[in-house]
C-alpha positions as CSV (number, residue, x, y, z in Angstrom):
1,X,-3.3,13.8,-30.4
2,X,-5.4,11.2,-32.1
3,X,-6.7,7.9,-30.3
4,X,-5.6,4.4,-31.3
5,X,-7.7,2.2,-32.5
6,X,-8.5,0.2,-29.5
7,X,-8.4,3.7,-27.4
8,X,-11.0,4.6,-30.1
9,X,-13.3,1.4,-30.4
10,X,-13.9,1.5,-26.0
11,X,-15.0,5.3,-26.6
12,X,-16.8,4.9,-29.1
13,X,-18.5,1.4,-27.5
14,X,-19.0,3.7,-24.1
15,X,-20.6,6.8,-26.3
16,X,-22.9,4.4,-27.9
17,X,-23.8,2.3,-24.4
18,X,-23.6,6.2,-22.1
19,X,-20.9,4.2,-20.3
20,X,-18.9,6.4,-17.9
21,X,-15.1,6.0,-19.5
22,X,-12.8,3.3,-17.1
23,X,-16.7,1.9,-15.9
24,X,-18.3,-1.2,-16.9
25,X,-21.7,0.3,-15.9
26,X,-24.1,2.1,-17.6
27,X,-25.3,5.4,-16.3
28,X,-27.8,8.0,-17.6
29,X,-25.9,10.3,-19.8
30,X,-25.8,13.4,-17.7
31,X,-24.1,11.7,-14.7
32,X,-20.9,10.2,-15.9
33,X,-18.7,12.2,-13.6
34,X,-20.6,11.4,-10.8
35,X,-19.7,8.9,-8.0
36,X,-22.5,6.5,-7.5
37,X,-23.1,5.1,-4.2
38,X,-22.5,1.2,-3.5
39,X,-25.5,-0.7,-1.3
40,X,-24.3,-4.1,-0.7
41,X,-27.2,-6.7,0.2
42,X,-25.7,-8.8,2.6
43,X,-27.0,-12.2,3.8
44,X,-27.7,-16.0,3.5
45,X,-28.2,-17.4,0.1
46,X,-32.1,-17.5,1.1
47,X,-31.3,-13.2,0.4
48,X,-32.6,-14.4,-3.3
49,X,-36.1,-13.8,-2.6
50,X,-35.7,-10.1,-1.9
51,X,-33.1,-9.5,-4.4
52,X,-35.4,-8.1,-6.6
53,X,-36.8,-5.4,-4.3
54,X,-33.1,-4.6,-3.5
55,X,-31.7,-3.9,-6.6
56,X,-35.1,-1.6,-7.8
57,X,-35.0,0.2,-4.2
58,X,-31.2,0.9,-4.9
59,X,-31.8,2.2,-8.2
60,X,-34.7,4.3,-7.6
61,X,-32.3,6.2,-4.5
62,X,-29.7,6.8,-7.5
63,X,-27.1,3.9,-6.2
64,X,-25.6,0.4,-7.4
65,X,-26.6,-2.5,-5.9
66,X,-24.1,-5.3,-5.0
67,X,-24.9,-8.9,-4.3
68,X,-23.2,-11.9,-4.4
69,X,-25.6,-13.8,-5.7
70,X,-25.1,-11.5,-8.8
71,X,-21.5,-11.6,-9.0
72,X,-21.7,-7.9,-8.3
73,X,-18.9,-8.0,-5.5
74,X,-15.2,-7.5,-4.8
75,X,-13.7,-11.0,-5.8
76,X,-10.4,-12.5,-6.7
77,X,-9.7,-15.9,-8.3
78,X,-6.2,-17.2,-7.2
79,X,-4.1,-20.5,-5.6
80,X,-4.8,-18.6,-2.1
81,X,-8.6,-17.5,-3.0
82,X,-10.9,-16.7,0.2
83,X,-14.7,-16.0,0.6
84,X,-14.0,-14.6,3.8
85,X,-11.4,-12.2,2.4
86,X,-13.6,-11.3,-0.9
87,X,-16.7,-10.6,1.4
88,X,-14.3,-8.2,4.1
89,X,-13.0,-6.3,0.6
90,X,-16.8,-6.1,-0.5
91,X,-18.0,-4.8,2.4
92,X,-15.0,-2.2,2.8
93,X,-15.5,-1.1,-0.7
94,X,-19.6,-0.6,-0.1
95,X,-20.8,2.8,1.0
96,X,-23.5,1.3,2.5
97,X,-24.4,-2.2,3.5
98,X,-27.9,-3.6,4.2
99,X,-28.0,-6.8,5.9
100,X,-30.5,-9.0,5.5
101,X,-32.2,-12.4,7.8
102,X,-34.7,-14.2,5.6
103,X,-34.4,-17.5,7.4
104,X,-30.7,-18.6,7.3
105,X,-27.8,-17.3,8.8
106,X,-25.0,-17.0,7.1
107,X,-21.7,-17.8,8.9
108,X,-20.1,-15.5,6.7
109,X,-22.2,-12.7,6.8
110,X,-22.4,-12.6,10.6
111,X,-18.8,-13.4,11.6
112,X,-17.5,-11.8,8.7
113,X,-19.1,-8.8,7.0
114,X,-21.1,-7.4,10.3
115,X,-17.9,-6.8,12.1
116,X,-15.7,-5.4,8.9
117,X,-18.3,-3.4,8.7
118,X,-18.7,-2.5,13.0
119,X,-14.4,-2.1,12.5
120,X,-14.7,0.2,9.7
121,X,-17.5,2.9,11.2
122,X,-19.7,1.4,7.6
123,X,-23.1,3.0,7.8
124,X,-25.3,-0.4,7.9
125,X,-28.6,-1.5,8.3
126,X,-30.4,-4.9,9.6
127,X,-33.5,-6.2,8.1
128,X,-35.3,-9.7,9.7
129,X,-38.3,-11.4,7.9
130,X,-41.3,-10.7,10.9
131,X,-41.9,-14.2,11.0
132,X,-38.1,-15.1,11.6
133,X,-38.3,-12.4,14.1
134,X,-41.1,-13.5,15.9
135,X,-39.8,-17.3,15.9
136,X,-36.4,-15.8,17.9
137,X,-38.6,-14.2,20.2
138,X,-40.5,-17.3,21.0
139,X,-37.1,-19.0,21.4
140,X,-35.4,-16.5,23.1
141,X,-38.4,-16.6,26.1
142,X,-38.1,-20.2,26.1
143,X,-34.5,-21.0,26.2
144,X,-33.7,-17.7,28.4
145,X,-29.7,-17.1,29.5
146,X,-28.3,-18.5,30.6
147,X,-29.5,-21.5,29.3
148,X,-27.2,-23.7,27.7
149,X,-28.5,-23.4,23.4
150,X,-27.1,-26.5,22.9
151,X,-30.5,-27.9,24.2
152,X,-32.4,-26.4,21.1
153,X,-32.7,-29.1,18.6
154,X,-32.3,-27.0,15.2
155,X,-29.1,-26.0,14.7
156,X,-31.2,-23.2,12.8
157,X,-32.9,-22.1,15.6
158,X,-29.7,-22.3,17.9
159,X,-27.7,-19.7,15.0
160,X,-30.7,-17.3,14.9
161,X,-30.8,-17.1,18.7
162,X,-26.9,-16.6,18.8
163,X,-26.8,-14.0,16.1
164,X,-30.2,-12.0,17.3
165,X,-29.0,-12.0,21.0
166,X,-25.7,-10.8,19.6
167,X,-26.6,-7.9,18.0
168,X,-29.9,-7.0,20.1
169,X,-27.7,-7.4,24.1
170,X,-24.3,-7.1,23.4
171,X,-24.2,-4.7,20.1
172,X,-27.4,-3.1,21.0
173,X,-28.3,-2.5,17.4
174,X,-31.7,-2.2,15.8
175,X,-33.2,-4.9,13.5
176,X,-36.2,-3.5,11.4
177,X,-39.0,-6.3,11.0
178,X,-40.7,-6.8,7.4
179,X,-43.0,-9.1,5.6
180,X,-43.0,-10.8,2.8
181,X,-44.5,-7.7,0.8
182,X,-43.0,-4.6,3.1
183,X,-39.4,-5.7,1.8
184,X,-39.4,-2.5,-0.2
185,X,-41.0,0.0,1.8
186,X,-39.7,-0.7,5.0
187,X,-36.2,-1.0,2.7
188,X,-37.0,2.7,1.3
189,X,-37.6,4.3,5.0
190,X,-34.7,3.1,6.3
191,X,-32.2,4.3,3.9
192,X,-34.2,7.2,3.7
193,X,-33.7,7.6,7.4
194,X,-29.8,6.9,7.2
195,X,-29.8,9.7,4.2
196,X,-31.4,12.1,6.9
197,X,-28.8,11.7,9.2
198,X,-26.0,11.7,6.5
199,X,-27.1,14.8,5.3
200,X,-27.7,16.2,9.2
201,X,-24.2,15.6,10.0
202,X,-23.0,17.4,6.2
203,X,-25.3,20.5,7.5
204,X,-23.7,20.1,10.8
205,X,-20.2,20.1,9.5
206,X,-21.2,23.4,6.9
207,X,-22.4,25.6,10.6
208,X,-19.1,24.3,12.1
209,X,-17.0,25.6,9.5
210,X,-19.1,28.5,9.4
211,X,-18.7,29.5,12.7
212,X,-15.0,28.3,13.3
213,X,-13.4,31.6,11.8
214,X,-15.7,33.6,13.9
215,X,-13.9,32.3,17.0
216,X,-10.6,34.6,16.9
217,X,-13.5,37.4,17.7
218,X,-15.4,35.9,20.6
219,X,-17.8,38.9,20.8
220,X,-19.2,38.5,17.6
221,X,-20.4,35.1,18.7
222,X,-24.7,34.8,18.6
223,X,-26.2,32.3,20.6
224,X,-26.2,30.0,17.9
225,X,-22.4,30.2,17.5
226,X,-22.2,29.3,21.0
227,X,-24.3,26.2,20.9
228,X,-21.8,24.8,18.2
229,X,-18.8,25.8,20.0
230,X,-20.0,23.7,22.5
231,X,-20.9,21.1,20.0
232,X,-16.6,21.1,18.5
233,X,-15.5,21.3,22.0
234,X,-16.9,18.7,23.4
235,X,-16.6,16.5,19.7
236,X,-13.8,13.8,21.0
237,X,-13.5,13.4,17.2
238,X,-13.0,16.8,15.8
239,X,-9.6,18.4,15.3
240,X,-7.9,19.3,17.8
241,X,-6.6,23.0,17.4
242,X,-10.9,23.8,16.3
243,X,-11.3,22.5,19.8
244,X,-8.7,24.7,21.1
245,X,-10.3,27.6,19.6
246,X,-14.0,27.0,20.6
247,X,-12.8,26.1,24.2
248,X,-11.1,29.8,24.1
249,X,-13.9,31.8,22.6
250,X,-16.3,29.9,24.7
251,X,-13.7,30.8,28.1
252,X,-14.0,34.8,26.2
253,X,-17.8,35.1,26.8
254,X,-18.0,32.9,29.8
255,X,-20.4,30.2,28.1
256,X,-19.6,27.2,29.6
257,X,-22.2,25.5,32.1
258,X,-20.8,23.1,34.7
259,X,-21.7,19.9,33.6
260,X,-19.7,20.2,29.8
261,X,-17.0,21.3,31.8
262,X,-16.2,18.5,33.7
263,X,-16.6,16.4,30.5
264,X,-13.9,18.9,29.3
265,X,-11.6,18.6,32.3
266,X,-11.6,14.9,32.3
267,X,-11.1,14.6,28.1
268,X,-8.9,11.7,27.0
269,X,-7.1,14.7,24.7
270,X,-4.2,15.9,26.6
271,X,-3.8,19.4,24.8
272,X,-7.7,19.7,25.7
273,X,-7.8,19.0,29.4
274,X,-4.6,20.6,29.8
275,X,-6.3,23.9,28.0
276,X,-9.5,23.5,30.2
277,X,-7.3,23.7,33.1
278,X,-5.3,26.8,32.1
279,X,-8.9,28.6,31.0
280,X,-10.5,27.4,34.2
281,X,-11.0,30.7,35.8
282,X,-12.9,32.0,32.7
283,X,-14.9,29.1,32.3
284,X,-16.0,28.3,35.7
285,X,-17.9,31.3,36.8
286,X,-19.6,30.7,40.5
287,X,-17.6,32.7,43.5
288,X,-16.8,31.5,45.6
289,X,-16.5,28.2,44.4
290,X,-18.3,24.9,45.9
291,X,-16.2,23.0,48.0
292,X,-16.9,19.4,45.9
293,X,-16.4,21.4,42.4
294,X,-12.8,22.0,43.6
295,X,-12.5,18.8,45.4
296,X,-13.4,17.4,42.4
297,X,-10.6,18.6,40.7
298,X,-8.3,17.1,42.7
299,X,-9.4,14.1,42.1
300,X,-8.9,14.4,38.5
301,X,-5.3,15.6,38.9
302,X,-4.6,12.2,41.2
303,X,-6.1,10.3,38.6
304,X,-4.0,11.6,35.8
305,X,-1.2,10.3,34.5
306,X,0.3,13.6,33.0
307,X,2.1,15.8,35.5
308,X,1.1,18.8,33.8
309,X,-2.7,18.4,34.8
310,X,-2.3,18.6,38.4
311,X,0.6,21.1,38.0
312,X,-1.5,23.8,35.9
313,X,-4.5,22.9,38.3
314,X,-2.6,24.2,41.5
315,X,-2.2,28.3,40.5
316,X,-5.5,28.4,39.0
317,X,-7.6,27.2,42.1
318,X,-6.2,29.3,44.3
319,X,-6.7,32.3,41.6
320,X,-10.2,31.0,41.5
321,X,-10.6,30.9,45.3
322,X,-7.8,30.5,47.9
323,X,-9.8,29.4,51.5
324,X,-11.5,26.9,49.1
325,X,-8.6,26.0,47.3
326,X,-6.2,25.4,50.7
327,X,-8.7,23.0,51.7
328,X,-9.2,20.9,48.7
329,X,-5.6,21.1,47.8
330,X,-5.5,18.5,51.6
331,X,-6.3,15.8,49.3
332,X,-3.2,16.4,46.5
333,X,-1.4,13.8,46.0
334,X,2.0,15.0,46.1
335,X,4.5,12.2,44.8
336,X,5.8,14.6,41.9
337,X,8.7,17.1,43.2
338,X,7.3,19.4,40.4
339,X,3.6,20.0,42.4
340,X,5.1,19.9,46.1
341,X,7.6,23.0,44.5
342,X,4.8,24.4,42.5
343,X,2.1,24.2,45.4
344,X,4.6,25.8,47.5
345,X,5.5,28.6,45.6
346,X,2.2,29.3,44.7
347,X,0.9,29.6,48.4
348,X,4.1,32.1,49.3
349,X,2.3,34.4,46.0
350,X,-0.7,34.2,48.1
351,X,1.2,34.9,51.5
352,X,-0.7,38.5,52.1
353,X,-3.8,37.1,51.5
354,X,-3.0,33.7,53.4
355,X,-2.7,35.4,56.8
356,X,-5.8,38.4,55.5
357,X,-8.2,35.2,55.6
358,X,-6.4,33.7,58.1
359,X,-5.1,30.4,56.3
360,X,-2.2,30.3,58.3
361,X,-2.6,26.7,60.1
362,X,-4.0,24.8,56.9
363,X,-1.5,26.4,54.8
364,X,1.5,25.1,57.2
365,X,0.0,21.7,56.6
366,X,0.7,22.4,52.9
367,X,4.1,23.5,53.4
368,X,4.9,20.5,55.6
369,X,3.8,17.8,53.2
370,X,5.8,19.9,50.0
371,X,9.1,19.5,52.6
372,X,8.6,15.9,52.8
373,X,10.9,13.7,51.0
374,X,15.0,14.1,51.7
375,X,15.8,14.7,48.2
376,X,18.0,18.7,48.9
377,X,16.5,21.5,46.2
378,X,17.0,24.9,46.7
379,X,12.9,26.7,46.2
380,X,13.0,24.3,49.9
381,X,14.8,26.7,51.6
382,X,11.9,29.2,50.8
383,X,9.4,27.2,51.7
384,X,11.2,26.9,54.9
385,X,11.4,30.2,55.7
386,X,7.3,30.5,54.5
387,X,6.8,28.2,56.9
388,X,9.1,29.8,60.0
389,X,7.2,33.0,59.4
390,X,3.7,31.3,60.1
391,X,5.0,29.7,63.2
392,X,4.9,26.5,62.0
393,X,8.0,24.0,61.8
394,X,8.7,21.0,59.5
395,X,8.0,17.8,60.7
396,X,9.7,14.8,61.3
397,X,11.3,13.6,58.5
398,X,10.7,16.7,56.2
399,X,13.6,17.5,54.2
């Protein structure tokens, strides 16, 4: 089907120019598919005297440089028009931003764009002129905290101190220093730097998925396999059900040290702790177990707020070491009828070897506290009769 002439004017205009069709930029003629990165210089208007530097350090790493000094950002002209809203759409449409303290601060830039970009998880970097630098040091000795900055006389002085202490004490980010002729080279090693780690994490994420399928057969695991099971288990931001499976491979071969696992057992992820929980007597290997590793556990289930934790917890402890277990279990909080009529069932399965280790005046104790409450239920009535057979008898008040 033929073109029409306008259709046929732009692609001819874009052949002549080697302009990528639907771009207005140029790019070199072998690249026209190719997504080019977006480094957006960010900054007061004083950002001018290393514009230059910017845009040929861009270029030379392959990207496109935005500024708004060049009109080279995300804008739109309307009855309801707003810097502040233009600069948060730049920044959110940048790949990377670089922001930049000559002498000024700009209000926008620092109240704005560095907290878009903190919101957004933008890759970013902060650059300070040394001598700027050095100046907020000086004032930042001088006018400690928590001196009141209003006693600085620049108003300057008093926004570099703000915006410095801001990002250096409460954001704890790094500023690289440069002169007035490093601009470039100190420009070049930290994007270089931030490509490292960018293309670390791509490597990291090519092993993961490299080892994920290998994790239905946990005996084909290497030792390397292992270290990034670890690595997905423990990732509070990878998917869940990859987590699931590393956590069971990991439980297969027994390759969990002690310290992981407690990250494990206390992660925010429900389906995780609860899975750590149920795989417990795989991944925690020491027999018999220490006293504050089990105690320890308990504490987690009371702090939960998910019934389920405290409830899968109770079978598995005692699987994992009953004398231990009855005495930890003391400390159980025991508000949920669910845990008072799991615990008790669970220490009737262990009746044999309740009275083989002779358990038989702690474990009462256990019975006792599941029978308190007046609320009628019939697994009572068993644990009754548990507790008649060790001698004991409910207390006051038990139901």
């Amino acid at each position: 089907m033929p073109y029409a002439p306008v259709e046929s004017a732009v692609l001819q205009r874009n052949d002549r120019e080697r302009r990528a069709p639907g771009s207005g930029s140029r790019v070199p003629g072998r690249m026209q598919h190719c997504a080019m990165m977006r480094i957006m210089l960010c900054g007061a208007a004083d950002t001018e005297r290393v514009r230059d530097a910017f845009v040929q350090v861009v270029e030379d790493f392959g990207g496109i440089p935005r500024h708004f000094l060049s009109g080279t950002v995300n804008y739109i002209n309307s009855a309801t028009s707003s810097w502040t809203e233009n600069s948060r759409e730049s920044v959110q449409d940048a790949d990377i931003c670089v922001f930049v303290i000559v002498e000024e601060i700009g209000r926008i830039t620092w109240e704005t764009e560095v907290s878009e970009a903190l919101m957004s998880g933008k890759p970013f970097l902060v650059l300070c002129l040394d001598k700027t630098h050095q100046r907020y040091l000086f004032l930042h000795s001088t006018f400690p905290p928590p001196t009141d900055l209003s006693v600085i006389p620049s108003e300057q002085d008093r926004n570099l101190v703000m915006t410095l202490r801001e990002l250096y004490h409460e954001r704890q980010i790094t500023v690289a220093p440069f002169t007035d002729g490093s601009f470039r080279d100190v420009l070049r090693r930290e994007l270089s730097q931030l490509f490292r780690i960018a293309v670390g994490h791509l490597s990291e994420r090519n092993r993961r998925g490299s080892a994920v399928p290998l994790f239905a057969q946990p005996s084909r695991l290497s030792m390397t396999d292992l270290v990034i099971a670890r690595r997905i288990a423990l990732d509070e931001f990878e998917e869940k059900h990859k987590r699931k499976q590393a956590l069971r491979a990991l439980a297969a071969r027994r390759a969990l040290d002690e310290e992981p696992l407690y990250a494990l057992l206390n992660s925010p992820e429900q389906g995780i702790q609860r899975l750590s929980f149920e795989l417990l007597e795989q991944l925690y290997t020491p027999r018999p177990a220490a006293p504050a590793f089990l105690e320890h556990l308990v504490v987690i289930a009371n702090d939960s707020d998910d019934v389920g934790v405290p409830r899968r917890m109770i079978p598995i402890v005692m699987a994992i070491d009953l004398a231990g277990a009855v005495a930890a279990l003391a400390l159980l909080d025991l508000d949920d009828a669910g845990c008072k009529r799991r615990l008790a069932a669970c220490l009737e399965a262990h009746e044999d070897a309740v009275a083989e280790l002779g358990l038989g005046e702690p474990v009462a104790e256990l019975l006792r506290a599941c029978l308190s409450g007046s609320a009628p239920s019939d697994w009572k009535s068993r644990c009754r009769a548990y507790l008649d057979r060790l001698g004991g008898a409910p207390s006051e008040g038990a139901g």
